[in-house]
Each structure stands twice: as structure tokens, then as C-alpha cells.
C-alpha positions in Angstrom: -72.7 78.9 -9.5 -71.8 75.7 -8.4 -71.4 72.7 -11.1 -71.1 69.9 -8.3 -73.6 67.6 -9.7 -75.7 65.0 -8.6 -73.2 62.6 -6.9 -71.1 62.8 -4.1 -67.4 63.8 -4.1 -66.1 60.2 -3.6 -68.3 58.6 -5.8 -66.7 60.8 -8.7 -63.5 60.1 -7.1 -64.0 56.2 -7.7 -65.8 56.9 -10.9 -63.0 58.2 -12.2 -60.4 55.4 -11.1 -63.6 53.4 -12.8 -63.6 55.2 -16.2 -60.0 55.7 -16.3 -59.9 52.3 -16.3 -62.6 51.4 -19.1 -60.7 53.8 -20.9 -57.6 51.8 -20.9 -59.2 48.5 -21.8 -61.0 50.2 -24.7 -57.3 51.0 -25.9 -55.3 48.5 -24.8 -55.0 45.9 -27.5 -56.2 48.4 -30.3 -54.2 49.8 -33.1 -53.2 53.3 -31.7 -52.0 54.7 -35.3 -55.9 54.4 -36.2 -58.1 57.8 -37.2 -60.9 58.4 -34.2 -63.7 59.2 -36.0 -65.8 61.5 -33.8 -62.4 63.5 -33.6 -60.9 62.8 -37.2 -58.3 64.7 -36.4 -56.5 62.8 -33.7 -55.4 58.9 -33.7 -56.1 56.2 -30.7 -52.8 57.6 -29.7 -53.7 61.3 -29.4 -57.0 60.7 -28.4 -55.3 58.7 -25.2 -52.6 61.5 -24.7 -55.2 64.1 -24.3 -57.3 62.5 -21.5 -54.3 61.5 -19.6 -53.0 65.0 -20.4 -56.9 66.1 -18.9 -56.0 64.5 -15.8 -52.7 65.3 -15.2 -53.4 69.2 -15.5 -56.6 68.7 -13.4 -54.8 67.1 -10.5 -52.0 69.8 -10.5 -54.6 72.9 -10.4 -55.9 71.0 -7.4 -53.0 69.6 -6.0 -51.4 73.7 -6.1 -54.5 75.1 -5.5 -54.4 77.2 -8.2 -55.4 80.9 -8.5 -55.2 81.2 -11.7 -54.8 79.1 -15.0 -51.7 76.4 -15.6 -49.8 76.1 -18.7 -50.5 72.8 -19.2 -46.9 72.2 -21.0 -45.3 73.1 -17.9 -46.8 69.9 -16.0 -44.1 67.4 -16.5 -45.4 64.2 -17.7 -48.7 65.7 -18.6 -47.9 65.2 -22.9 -47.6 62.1 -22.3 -44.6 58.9 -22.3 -41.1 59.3 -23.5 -41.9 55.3 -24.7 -44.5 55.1 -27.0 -44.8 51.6 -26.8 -48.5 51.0 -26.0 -47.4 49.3 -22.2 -46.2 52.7 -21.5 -48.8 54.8 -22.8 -51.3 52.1 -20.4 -48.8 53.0 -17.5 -49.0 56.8 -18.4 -52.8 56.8 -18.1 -53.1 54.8 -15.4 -50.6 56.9 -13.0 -52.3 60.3 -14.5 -55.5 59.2 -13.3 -54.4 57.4 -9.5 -52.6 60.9 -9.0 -55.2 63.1 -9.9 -58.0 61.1 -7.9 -55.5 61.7 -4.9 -55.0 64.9 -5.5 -59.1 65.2 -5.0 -59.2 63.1 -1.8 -56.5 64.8 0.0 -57.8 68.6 -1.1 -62.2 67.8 -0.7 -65.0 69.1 -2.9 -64.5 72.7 -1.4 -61.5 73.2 -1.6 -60.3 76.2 -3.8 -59.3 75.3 -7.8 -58.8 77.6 -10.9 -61.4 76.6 -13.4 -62.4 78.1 -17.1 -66.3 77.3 -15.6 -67.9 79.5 -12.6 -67.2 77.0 -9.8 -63.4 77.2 -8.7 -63.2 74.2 -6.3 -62.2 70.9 -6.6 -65.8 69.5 -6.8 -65.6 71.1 -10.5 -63.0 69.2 -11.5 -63.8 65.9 -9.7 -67.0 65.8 -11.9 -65.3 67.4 -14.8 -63.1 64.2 -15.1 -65.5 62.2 -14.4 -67.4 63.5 -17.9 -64.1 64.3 -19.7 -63.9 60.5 -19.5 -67.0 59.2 -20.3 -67.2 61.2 -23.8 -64.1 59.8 -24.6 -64.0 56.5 -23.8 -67.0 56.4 -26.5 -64.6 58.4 -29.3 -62.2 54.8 -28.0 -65.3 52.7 -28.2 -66.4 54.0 -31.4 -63.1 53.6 -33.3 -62.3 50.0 -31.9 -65.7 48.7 -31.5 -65.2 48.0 -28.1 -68.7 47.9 -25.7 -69.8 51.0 -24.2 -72.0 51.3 -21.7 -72.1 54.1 -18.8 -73.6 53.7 -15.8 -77.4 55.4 -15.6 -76.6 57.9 -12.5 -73.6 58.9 -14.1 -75.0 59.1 -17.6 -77.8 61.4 -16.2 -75.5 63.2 -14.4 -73.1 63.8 -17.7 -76.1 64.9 -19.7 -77.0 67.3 -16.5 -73.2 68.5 -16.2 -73.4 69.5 -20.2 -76.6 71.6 -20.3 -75.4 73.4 -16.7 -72.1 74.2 -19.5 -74.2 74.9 -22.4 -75.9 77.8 -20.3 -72.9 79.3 -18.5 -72.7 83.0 -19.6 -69.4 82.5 -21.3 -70.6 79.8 -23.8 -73.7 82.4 -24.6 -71.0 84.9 -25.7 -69.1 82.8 -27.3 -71.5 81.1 -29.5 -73.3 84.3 -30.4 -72.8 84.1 -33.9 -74.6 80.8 -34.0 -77.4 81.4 -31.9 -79.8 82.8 -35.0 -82.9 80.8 -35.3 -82.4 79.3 -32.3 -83.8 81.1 -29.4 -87.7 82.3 -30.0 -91.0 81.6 -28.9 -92.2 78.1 -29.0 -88.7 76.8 -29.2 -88.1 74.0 -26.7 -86.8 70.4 -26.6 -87.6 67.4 -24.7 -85.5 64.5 -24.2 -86.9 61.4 -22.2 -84.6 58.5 -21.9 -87.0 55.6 -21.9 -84.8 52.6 -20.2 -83.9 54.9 -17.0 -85.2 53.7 -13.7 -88.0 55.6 -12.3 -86.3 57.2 -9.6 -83.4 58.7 -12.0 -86.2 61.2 -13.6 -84.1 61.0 -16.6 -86.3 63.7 -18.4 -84.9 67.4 -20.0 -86.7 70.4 -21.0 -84.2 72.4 -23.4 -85.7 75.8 -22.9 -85.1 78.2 -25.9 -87.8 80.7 -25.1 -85.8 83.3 -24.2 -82.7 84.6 -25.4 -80.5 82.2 -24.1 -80.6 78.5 -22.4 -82.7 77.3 -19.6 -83.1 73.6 -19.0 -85.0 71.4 -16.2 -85.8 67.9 -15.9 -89.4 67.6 -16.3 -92.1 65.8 -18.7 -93.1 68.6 -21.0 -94.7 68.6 -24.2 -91.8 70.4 -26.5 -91.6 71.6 -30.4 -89.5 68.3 -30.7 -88.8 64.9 -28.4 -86.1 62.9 -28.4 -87.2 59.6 -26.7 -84.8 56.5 -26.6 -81.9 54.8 -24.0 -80.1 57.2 -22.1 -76.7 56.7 -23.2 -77.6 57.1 -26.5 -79.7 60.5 -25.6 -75.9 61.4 -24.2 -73.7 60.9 -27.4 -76.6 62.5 -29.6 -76.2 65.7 -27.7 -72.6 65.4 -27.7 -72.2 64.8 -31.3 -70.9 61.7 -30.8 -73.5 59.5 -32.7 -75.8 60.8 -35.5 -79.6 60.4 -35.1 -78.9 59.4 -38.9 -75.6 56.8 -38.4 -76.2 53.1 -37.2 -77.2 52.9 -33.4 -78.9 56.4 -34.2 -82.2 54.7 -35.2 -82.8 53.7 -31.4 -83.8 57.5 -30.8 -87.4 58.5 -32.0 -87.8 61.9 -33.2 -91.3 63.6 -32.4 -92.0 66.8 -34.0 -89.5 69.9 -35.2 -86.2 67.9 -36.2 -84.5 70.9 -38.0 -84.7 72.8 -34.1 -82.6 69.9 -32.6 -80.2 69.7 -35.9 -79.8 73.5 -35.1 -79.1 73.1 -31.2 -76.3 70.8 -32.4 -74.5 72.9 -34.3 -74.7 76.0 -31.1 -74.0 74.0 -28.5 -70.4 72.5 -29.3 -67.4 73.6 -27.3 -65.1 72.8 -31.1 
């Protein structure tokens, strides 16, 4: 199954230069000590450790062209500066993410890559950057109140990436034991992002029918909606803002909220 996405291989190459770098500003002049609170239990700090961390080991199972999974302790560098001054966690992140982007170039989307998904090529990863990114540039934006704002192709193509993960086999399995209630008859979702341009087709069907995850863009009616700007469709279905916290408000809910409150808590990779 390949997870490629929606954009080409050098797009994602330069977005992640892009969001690497949004990252950083986000951080930059922020208090690193402080609590993240879409993942209380990390500071700025760790929050910033992990994604360069995320990078490093990405680039290295392309760069080796792995065949199998990587300790990610054994990449040196990948935990992060021996300074901890915040100049040399900036310098960290921004060598992580120049060195994994050419590790991408020089290798191309085919070539062969470990991953924990069901597409082992370097395509996976470029995309899976990409999105690491993105989601947590907003846990940085969200604890320094710095702007966030994610480009519509790429946002689409982030919401795309997570359903395409939400259905893999392995996440089935592994969220067994909260799929009850879920999956039925009648069950389905919609989620139209309303300030998409037209040729995006930012529109999902979340298809619970059966007895596990299909998903499609289309215009559908569905035992709920979710209707409201696109970014904010994205950090509602990955936790990362509360239909019910400030900013949440700019989603409408039509129909069966309890189904989507219940999707939330099956489809999260914690």
C-alpha cells in the first residue's frame, strides 16, 4: 500500500526545510522550560528534541537504506545538543532537518526504507516529516501563542496522510479494545472544510459501516458533520484543539456528536 500522498517528492522535500523552519521560529525566543499542553508531559524543550530527534532517525533509515528498524539511540546526535543553550538547540534542529531532506534528494521517493507503516520507501518518510512537523509546530504554537497557519494542500494532505494511518491493519489491531460502539450500521462522519479552494475538494467521508475504517473525500450526508476552516478540521482530529476549548467554536457540529467524541478516543496513536 503506498502512503505517498498527494504531493510530489520535492515539494515535501521543501516543505519540510519550510516547516522545519516555522518550527524553529515558533521556539526560538520562547521559554523552553514551559509545559506543552497538548503533550503535558513534555516542555518546549522536549517537545523540540523529539522532532529533531524525528528527523535525524528518518534521514538515517534512508540515508542506510534500512532493512529493518534503527535504534534510534544509536544515531549520534539524534537526542539532541550537548549545549542546551537555546542557540544550540536552534542549530540542532536546523542541521537535523538540512540532513534529512538530503538524505531524501540524494536516495528518491522509491527508493527502499524501513518503515513501522506498509510503504517502505523514502516517499513514506518524506511525507511522514512533512506531517510529523506540522502537528507539532501547533503543540509549539499552542504553548507560545505563536501564529499557526499550514498551507491548504498540505493541510489536506496531512488530514489525508492520518485517515490512510488510521485504517492500516496494524492500528485496527491495535486499538481493538477501543473500537466498541464505534463501528455499526449508520455510523459515518463527514468533515467539509468550508474556507478550501474549490479545486482542493477538502471533503471526508469517515466510513464506520463496517468493521473497521474506510474513508473517501466526497460530499455525503453522515450521522455527524464537522464543517469549519481546514486547519482547524486538522487539529480537531488530531486532538490537538477541543471542539469545546477557544478556537473550537469555529467548527459547527451537525448531528451525532457523541460518534465523533468516540472516534477521538479510537483513533490516537498515545
Amino acid at each position: 500500500m503506498s502512503l505517498q500522498g498527494s504531493l510530489t517528492y520535492e515539494e515535501y522535500c521543501a516543505q519540510l526545510l519550510a516547516e522545519a523552519e516555522k518550527f524553529r521560529a515558533s521556539i526560538r525566543h520562547a521559554d523552553l522550560s514551559a509545559t506543552v499542553p497538548t503533550c503535558p508531559d513534555w516542555t518546549l524543550a522536549d517537545l523540540a528534541r523529539h522532532v529533531g530527534g524525528a528527523h535525524r532517525w528518518a534521514g538515517e533509515l534512508v540515508a542506510t537504506r534500512a532493512t529493518a528498524v534503527i535504534d534510534p539511540t544509536t544515531i549520534p546526535g539524534a537526542g539532541g545538543p550537548d549545549d542546551d543553550t537555546p542557540e544550540a538547540l536552534d542549530a540542532w534542529l536546523a542541521e537535523g532537518a538540512e540532513r534529512t531532506v538530503a538524505a531524501l534528494r540524494e536516495a528518491g521517493p522509491d527508493t527502499a526504507a524501513w518503515s513501522w507503516a506498509s510503504d517502505d520507501r523514502a516517499g513514506f518518510w518524506a511525507r511522514r516529516m512533512v506531517h510529523e512537523t506540522v502537528i507539532h509546530r501547533a503543540d509549539a504554537a499552542l504553548t507560545t501563542g505563536a501564529a499557526y497557519e499550514v498551507p491548504p494542500e498540505v493541510a489536506a494532505d496531512c488530514l489525508d496522510e492520518w485517515l490512510e494511518l488510521c485504517a492500516l491493519p496494524t492500528a485496527a489491531e491495535r486499538w481493538a479494545d477501543r473500537a466498541e460502539g464505534l463501528f455499526g450500521p449508520g455510523r459515518t462522519l463527514h468533515l467539509h472544510a468550508t474556507d478550501a479552494p474549490p479545486a482542493l475538494h477538502a471533503e471526508w467521508v469517515l466510513d464506520l459501516t463496517g468493521d473497521r475504517l474506510t474513508h473517501r473525500r466526497a460530499h455525503e450526508k453522515a450521522a455527524v458533520a464537522l464543517r469549519g476552516p481546514l486547519t482547524d478540521l486538522l487539529l480537531a482530529l488530531y486532538r490537538r484543539r477541543s471542539l469545546d476549548d477557544e478556537g473550537g467554536e469555529r467548527i459547527e457540529v451537525l448531528g451525532d456528536r457523541p460518534l465523533f467524541d468516540r472516534w477521538l478516543t479510537y483513533a490516537s496513536f498515545s
